[in-house]
PyMOL Python script that loads the backbone (N, CA, C, O; Angstrom):
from pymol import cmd

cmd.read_pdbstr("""\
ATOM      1  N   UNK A   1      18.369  -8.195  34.619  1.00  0.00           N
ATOM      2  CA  UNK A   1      18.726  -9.373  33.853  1.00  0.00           C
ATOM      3  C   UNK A   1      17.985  -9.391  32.510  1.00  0.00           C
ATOM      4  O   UNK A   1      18.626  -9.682  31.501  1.00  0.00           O
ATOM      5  N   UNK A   2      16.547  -9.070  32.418  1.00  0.00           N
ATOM      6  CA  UNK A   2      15.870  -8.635  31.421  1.00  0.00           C
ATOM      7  C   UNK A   2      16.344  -7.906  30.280  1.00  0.00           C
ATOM      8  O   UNK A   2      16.021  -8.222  29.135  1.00  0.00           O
ATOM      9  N   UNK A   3      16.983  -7.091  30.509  1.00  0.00           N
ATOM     10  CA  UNK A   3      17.420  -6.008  29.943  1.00  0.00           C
ATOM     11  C   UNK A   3      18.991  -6.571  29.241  1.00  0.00           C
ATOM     12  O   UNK A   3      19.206  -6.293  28.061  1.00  0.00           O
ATOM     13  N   UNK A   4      19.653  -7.069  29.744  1.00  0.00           N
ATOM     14  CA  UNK A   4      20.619  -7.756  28.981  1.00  0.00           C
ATOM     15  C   UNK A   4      20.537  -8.712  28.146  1.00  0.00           C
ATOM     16  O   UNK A   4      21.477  -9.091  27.447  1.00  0.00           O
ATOM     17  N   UNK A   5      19.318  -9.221  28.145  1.00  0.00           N
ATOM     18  CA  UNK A   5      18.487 -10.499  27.022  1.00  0.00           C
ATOM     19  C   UNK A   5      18.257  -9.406  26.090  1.00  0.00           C
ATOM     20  O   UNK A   5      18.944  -9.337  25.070  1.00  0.00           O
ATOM     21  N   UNK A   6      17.438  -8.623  26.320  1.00  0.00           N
ATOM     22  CA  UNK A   6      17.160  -8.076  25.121  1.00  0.00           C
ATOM     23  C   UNK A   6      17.848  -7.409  24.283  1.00  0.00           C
ATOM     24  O   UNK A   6      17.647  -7.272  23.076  1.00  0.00           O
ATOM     25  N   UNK A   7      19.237  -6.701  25.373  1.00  0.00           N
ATOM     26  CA  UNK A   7      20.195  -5.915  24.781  1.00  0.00           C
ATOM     27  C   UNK A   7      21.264  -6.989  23.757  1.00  0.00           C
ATOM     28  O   UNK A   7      22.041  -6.432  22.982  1.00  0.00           O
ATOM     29  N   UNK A   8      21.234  -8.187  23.814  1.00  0.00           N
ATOM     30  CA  UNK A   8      21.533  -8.601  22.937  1.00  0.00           C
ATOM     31  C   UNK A   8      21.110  -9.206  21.884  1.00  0.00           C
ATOM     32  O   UNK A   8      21.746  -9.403  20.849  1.00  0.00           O
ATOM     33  N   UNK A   9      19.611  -9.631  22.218  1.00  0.00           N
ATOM     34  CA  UNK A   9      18.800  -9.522  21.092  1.00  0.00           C
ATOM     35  C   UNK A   9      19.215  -9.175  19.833  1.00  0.00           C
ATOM     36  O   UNK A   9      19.541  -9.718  18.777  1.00  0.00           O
ATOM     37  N   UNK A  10      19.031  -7.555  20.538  1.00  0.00           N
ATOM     38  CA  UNK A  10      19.296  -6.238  19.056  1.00  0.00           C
ATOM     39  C   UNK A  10      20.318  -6.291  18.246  1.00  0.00           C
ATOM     40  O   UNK A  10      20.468  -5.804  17.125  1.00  0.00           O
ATOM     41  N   UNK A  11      21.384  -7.263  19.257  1.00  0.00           N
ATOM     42  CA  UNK A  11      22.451  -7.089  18.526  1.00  0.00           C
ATOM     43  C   UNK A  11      23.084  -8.209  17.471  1.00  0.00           C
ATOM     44  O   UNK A  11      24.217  -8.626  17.229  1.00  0.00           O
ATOM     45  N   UNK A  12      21.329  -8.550  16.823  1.00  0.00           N
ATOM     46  CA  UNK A  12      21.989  -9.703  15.690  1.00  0.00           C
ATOM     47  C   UNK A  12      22.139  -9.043  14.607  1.00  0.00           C
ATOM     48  O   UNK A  12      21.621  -7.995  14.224  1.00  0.00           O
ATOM     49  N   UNK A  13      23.219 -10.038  13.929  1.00  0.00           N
ATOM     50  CA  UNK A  13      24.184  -9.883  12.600  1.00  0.00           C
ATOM     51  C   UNK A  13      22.815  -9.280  11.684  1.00  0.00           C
ATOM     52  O   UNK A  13      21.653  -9.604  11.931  1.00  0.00           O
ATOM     53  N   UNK A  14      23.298  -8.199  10.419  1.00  0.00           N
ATOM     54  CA  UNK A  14      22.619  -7.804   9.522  1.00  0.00           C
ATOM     55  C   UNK A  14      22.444  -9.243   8.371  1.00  0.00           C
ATOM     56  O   UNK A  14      23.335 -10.037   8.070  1.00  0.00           O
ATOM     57  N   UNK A  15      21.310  -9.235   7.994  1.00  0.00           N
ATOM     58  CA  UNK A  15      21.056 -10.157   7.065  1.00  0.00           C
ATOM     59  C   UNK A  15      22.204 -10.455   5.956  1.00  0.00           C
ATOM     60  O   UNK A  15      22.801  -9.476   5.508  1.00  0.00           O
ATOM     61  N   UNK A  16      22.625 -12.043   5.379  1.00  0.00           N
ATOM     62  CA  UNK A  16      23.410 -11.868   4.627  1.00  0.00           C
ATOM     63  C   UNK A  16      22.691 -11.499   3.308  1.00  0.00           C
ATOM     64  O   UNK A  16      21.730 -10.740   3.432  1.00  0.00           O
ATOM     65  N   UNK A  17      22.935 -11.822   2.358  1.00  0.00           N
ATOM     66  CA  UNK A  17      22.771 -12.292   0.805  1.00  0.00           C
ATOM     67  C   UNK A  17      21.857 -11.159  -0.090  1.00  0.00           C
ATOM     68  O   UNK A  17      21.683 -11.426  -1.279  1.00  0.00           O
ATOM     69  N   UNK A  18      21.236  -9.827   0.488  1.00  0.00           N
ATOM     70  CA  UNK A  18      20.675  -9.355  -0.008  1.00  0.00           C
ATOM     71  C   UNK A  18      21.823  -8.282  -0.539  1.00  0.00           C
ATOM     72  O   UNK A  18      22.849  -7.911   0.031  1.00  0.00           O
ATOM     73  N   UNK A  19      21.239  -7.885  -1.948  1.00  0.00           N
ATOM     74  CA  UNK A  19      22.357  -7.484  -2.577  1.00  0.00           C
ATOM     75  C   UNK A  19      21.504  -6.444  -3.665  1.00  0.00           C
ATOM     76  O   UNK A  19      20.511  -6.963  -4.175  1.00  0.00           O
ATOM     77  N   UNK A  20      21.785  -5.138  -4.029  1.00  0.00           N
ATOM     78  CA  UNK A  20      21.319  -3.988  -4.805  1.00  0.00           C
ATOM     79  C   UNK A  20      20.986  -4.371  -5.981  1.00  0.00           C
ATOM     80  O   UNK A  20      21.973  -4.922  -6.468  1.00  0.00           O
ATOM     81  N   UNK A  21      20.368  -4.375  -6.499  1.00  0.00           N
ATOM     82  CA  UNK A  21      19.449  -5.177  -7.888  1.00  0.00           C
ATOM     83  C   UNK A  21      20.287  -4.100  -9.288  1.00  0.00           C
ATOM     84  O   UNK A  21      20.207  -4.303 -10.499  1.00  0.00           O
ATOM     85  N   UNK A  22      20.950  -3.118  -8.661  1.00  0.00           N
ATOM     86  CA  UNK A  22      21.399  -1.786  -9.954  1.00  0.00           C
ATOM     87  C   UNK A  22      23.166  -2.462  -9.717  1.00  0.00           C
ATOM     88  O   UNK A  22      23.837  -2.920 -10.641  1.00  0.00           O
ATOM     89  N   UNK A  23      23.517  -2.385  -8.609  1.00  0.00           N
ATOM     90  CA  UNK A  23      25.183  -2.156  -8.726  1.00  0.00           C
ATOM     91  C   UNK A  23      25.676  -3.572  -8.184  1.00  0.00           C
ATOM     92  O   UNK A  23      26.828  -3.937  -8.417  1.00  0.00           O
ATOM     93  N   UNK A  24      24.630  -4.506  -7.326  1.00  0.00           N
ATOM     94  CA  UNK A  24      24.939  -5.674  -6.345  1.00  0.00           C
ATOM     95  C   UNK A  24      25.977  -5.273  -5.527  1.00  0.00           C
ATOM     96  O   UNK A  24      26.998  -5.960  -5.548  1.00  0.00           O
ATOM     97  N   UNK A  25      25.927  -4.270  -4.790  1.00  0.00           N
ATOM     98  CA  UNK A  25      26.607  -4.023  -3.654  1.00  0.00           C
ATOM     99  C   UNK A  25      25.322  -4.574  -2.659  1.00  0.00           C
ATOM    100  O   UNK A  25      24.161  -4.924  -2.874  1.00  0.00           O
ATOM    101  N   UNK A  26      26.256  -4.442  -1.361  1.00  0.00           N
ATOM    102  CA  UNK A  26      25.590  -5.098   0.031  1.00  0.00           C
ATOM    103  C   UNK A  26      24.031  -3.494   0.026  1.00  0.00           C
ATOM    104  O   UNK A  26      24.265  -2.311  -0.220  1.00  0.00           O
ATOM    105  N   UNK A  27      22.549  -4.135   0.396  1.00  0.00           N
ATOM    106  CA  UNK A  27      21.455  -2.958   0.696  1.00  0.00           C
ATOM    107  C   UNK A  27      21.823  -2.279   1.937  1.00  0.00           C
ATOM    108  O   UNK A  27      22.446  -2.746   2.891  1.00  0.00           O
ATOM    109  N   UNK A  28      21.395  -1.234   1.797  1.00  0.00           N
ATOM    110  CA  UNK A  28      21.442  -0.397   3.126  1.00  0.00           C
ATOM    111  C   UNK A  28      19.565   0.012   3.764  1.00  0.00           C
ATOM    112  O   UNK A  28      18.746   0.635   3.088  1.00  0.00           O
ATOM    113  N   UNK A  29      19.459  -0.222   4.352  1.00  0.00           N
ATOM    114  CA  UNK A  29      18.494  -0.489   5.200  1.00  0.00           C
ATOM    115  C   UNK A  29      17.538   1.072   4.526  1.00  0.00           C
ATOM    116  O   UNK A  29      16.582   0.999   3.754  1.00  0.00           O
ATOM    117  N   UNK A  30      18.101   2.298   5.051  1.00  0.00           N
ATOM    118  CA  UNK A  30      17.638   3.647   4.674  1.00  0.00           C
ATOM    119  C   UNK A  30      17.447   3.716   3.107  1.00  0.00           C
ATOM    120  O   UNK A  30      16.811   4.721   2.789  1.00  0.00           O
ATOM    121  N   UNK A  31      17.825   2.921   2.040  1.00  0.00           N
ATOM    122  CA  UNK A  31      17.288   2.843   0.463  1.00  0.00           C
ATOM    123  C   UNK A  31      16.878   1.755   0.338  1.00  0.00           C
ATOM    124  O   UNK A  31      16.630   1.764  -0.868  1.00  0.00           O
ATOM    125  N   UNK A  32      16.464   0.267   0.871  1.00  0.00           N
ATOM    126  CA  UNK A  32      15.806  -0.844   0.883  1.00  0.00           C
ATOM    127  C   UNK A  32      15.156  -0.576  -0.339  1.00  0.00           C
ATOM    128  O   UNK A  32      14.550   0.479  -0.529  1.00  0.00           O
ATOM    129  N   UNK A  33      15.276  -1.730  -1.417  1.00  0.00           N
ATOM    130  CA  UNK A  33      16.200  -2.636  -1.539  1.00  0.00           C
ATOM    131  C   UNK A  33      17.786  -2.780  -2.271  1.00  0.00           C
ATOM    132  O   UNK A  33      18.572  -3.722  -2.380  1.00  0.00           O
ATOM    133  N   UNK A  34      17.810  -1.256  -2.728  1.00  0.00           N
ATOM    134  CA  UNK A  34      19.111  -0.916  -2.877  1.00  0.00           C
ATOM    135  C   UNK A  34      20.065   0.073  -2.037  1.00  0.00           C
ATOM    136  O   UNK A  34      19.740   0.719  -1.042  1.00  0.00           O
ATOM    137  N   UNK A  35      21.485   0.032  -2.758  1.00  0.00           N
ATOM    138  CA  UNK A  35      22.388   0.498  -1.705  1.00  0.00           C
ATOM    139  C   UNK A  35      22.461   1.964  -1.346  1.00  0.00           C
ATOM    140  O   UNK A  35      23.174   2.282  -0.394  1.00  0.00           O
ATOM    141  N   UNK A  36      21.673   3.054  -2.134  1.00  0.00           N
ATOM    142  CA  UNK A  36      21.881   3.940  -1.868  1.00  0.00           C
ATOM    143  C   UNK A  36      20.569   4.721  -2.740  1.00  0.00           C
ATOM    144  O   UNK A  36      19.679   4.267  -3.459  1.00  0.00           O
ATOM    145  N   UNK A  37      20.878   5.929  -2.355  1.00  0.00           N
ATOM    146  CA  UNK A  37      19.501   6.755  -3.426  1.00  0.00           C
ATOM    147  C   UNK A  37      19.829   6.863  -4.801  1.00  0.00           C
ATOM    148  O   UNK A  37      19.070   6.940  -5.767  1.00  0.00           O
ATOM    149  N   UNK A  38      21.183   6.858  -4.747  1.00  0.00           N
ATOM    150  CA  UNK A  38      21.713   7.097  -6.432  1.00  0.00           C
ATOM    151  C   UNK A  38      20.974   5.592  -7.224  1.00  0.00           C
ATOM    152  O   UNK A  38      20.283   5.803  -8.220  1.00  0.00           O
ATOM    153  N   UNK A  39      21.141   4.205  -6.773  1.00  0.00           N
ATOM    154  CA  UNK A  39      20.655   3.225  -7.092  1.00  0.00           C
ATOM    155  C   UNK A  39      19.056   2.830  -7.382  1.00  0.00           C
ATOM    156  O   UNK A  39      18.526   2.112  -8.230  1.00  0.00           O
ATOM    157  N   UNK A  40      18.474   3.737  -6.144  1.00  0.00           N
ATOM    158  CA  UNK A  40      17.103   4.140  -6.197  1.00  0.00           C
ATOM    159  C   UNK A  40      16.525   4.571  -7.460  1.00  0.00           C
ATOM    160  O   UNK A  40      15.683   3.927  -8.086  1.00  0.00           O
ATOM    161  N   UNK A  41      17.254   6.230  -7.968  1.00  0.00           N
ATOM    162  CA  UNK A  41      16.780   6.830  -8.638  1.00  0.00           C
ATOM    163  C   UNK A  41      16.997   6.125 -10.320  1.00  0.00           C
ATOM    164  O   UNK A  41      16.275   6.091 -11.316  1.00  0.00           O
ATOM    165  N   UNK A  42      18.354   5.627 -10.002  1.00  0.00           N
ATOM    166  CA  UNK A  42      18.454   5.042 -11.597  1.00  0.00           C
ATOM    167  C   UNK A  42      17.449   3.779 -11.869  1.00  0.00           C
ATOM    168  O   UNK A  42      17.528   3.470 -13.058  1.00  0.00           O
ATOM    169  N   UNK A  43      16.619   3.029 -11.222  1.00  0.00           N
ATOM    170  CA  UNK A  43      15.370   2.334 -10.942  1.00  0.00           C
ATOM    171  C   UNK A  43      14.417   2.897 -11.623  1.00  0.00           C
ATOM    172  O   UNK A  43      13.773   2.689 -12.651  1.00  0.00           O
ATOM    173  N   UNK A  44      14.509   3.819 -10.616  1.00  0.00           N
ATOM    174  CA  UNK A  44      13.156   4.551 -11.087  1.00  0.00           C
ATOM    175  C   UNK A  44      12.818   5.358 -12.675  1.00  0.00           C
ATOM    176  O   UNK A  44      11.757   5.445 -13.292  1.00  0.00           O
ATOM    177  N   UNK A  45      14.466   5.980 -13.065  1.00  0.00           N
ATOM    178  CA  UNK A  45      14.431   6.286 -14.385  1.00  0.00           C
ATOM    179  C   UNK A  45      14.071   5.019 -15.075  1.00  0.00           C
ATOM    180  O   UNK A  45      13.040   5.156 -15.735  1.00  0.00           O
ATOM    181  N   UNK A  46      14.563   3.894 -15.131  1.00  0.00           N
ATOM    182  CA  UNK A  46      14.485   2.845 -15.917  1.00  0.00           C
ATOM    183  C   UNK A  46      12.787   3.240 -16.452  1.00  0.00           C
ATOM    184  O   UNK A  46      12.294   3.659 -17.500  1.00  0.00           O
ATOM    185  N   UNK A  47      12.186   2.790 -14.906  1.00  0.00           N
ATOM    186  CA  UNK A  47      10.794   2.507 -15.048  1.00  0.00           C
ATOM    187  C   UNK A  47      10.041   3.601 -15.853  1.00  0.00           C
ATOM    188  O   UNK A  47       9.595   3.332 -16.969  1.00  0.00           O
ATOM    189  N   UNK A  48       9.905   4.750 -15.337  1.00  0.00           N
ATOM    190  CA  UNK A  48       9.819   5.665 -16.382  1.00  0.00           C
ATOM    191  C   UNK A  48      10.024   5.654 -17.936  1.00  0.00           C
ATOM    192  O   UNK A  48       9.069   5.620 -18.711  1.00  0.00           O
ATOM    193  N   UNK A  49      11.151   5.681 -18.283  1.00  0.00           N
ATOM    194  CA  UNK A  49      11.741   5.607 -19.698  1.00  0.00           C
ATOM    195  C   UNK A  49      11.140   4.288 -20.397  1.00  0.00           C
ATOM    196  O   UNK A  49      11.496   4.171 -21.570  1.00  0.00           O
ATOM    197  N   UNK A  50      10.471   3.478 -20.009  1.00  0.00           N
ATOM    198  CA  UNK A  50      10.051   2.228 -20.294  1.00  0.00           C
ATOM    199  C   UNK A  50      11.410   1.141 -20.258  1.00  0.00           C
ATOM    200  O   UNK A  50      10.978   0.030 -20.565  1.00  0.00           O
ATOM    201  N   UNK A  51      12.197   1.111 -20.115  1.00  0.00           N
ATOM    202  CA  UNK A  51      13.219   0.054 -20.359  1.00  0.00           C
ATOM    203  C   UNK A  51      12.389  -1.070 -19.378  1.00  0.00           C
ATOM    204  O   UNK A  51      11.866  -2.063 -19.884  1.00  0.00           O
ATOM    205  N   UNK A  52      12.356  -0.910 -18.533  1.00  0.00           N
ATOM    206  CA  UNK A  52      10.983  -1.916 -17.836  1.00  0.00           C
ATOM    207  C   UNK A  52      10.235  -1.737 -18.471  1.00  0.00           C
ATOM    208  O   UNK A  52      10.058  -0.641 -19.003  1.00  0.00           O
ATOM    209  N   UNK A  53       9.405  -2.910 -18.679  1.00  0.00           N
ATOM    210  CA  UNK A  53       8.014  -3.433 -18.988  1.00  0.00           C
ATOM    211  C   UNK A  53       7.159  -4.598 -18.438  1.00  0.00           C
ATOM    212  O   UNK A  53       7.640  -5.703 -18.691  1.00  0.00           O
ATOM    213  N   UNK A  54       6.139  -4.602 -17.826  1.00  0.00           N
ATOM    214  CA  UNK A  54       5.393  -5.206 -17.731  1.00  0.00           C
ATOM    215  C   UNK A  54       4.590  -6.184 -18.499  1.00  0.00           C
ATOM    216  O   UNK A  54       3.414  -5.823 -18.563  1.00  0.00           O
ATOM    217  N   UNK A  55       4.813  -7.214 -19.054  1.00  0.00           N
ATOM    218  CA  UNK A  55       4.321  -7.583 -20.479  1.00  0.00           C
ATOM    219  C   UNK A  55       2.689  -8.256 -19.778  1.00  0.00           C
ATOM    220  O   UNK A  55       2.415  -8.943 -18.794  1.00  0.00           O
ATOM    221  N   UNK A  56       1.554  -7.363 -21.346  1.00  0.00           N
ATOM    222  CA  UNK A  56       0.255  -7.703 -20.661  1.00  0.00           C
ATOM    223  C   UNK A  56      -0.202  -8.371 -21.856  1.00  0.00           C
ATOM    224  O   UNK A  56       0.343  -9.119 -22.668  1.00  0.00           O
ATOM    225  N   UNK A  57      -1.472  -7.835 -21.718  1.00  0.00           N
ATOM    226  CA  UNK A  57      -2.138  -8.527 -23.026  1.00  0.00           C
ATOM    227  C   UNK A  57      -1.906  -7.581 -24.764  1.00  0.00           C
ATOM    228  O   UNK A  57      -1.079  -6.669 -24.769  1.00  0.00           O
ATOM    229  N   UNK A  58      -2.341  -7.762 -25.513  1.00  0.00           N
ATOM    230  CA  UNK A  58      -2.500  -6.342 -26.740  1.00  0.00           C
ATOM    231  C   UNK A  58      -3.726  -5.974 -26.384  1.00  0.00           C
ATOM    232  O   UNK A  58      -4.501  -6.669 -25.727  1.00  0.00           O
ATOM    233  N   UNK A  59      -3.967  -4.723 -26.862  1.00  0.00           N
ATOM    234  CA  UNK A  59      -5.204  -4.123 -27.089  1.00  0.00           C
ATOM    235  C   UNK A  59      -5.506  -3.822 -28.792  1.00  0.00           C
ATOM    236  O   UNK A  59      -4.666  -3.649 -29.675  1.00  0.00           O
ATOM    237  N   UNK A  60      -7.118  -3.829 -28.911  1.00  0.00           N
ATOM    238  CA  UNK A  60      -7.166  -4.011 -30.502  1.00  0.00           C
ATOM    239  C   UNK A  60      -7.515  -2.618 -31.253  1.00  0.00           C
ATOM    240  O   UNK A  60      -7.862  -2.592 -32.434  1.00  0.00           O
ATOM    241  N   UNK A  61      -7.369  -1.294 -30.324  1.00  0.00           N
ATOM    242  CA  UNK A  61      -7.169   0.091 -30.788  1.00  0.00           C
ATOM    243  C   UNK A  61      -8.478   0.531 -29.869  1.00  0.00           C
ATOM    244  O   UNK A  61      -8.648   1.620 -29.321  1.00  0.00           O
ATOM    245  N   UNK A  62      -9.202  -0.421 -29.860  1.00  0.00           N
ATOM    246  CA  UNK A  62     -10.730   0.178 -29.066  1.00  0.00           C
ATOM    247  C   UNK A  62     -10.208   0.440 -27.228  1.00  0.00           C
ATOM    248  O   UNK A  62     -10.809   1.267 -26.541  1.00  0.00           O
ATOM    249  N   UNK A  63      -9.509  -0.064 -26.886  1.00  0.00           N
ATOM    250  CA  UNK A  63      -8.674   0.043 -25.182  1.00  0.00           C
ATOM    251  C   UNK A  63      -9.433  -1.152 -24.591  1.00  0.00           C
ATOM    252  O   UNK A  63      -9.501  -1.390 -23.385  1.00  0.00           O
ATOM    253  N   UNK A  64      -9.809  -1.638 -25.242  1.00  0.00           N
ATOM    254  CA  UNK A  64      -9.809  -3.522 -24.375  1.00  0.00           C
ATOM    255  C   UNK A  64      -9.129  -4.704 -25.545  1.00  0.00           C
ATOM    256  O   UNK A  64      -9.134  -4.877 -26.763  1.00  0.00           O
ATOM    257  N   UNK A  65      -8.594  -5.324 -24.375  1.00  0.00           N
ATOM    258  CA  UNK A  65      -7.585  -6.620 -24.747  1.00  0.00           C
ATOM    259  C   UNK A  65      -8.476  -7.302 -25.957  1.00  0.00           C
ATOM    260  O   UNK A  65      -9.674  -7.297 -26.237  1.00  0.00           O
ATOM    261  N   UNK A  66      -7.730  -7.674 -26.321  1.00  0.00           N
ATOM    262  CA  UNK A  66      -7.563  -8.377 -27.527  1.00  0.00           C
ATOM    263  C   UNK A  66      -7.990 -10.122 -26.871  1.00  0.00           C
ATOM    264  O   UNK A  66      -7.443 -10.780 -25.986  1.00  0.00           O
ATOM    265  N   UNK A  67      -9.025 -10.396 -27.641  1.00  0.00           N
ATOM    266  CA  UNK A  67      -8.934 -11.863 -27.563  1.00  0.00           C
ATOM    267  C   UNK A  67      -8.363 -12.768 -28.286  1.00  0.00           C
ATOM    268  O   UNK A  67      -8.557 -13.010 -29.477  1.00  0.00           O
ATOM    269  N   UNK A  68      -7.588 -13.316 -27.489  1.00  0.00           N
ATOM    270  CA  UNK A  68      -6.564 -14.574 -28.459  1.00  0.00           C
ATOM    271  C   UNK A  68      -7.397 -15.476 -29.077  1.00  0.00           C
ATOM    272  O   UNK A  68      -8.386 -15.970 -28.536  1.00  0.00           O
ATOM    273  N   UNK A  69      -6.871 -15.797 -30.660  1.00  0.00           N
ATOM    274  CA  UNK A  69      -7.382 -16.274 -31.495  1.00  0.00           C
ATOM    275  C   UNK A  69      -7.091 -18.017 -31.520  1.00  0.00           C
ATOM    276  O   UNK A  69      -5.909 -18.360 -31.492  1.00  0.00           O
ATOM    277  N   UNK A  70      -8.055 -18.994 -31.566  1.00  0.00           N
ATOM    278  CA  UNK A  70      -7.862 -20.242 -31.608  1.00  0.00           C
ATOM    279  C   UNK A  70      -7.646 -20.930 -32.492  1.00  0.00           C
ATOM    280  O   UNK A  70      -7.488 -22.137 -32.310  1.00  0.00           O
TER     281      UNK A  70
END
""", "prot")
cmd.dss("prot")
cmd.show_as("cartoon", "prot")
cmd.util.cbc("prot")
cmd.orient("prot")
């Protein structure tokens, strides 16, 4: 009887609403959080190539931030 509780357990619905951040197709579990590796990799070029950015502080040429001026 155990065993049929759990066997249906397993068998809940895949999450709705999550959706590939590159193409918004439905994620596939094996490329989380997008739908495939092709979606993956074009991510990852982004990040690379800088088209992503992280916006931080400036630096003032010496390699520490810049203090904002009052």
């Amino acid at each position: 009887m155990k065993a049929a509780a759990e066997a249906k357990a397993d068998q809940s619905p895949p999450k709705r609403g999550r959706k590939c951040p590159i193409c918004g197709k439905p994620t596939d579990p094996d490329n989380s959080p997008f739908c495939s590796r092709r979606c993956a990799q074009v991510d990852l070029h982004r990040w690379l190539s800088g088209t992503y950015v992280i916006p931080g502080r400036e630096e003032d040429g010496t390699g520490t931030p810049r203090e904002e001026e009052n």
